[in-house]
C-alpha positions as CSV (number, residue, x, y, z in Angstrom):
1,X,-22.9,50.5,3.4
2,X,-21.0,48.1,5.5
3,X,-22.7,44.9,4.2
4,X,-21.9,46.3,0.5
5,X,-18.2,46.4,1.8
6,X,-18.0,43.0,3.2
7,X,-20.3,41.3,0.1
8,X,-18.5,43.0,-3.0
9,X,-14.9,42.4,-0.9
10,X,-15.5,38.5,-0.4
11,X,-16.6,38.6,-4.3
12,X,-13.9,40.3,-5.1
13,X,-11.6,37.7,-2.9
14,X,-13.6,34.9,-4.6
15,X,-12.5,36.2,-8.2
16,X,-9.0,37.0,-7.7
17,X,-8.3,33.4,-5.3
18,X,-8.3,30.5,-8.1
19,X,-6.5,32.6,-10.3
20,X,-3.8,33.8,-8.3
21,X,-3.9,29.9,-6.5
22,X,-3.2,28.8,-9.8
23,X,-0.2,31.4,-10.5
24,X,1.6,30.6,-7.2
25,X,1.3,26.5,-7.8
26,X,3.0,26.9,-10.9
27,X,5.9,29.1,-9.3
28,X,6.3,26.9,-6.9
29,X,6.2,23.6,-9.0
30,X,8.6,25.1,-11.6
31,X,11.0,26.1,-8.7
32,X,11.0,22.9,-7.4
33,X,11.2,21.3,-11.0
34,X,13.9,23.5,-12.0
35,X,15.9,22.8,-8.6
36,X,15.1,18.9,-8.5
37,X,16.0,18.8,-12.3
38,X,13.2,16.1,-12.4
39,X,9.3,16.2,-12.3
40,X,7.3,17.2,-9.8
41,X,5.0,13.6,-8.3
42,X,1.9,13.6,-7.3
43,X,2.4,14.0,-4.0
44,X,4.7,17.0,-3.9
45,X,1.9,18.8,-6.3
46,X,-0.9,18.3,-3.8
47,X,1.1,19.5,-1.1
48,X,2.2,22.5,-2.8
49,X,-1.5,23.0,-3.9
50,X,-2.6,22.7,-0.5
51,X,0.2,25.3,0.7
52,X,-0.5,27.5,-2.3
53,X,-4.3,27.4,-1.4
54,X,-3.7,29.2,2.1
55,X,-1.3,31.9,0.7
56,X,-3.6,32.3,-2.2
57,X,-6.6,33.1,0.2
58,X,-4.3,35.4,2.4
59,X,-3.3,37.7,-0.3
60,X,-6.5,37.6,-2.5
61,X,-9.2,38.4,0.1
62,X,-6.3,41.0,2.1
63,X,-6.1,42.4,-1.3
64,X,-10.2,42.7,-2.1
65,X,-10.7,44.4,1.6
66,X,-7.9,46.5,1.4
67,X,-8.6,47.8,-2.3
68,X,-12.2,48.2,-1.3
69,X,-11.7,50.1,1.9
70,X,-9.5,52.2,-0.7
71,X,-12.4,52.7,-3.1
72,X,-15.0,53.0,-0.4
73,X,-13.5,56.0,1.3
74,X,-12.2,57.6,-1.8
75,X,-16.0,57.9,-3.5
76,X,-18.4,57.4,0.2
77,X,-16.3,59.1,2.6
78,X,-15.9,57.8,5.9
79,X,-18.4,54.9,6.6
């Protein structure tokens, strides 16, 4: 039961992380586009991607473990 948790949490973390990487690098591109009032180079976009990649793989997988602990308990019971 445990090794179900872990496997169908890291897919689940796997599935939500480019999208949601991809939804914080265009907040934070626009933001600084907006504020700027110029284009973002290519340096700034690859350190906000490599900034959005870390916060995108904090919330995703905390997310996918969290929701499937929820799920888990709710139909299995304690495991």
């Amino acid at each position: 039961m445990i090794f179900w948790y872990v496997i169908s949490s890291v897919l689940l973390g796997l599935l939500l992380f480019f999208p949601t990487r991809k939804f914080i690098m265009a907040m934070a591109i626009n933001k600084l586009q907006r504020k700027e009032n110029r284009d973002a180079t290519a340096e700034e976009k690859e350190k906000i991607k490599k900034s959005s990649t870390v916060y995108a793989a904090f919330v995703s997988f905390t997310f996918a473990f969290l929701y499937n602990k929820f799920v888990m308990f709710k139909y299995f019971g304690r495991f």
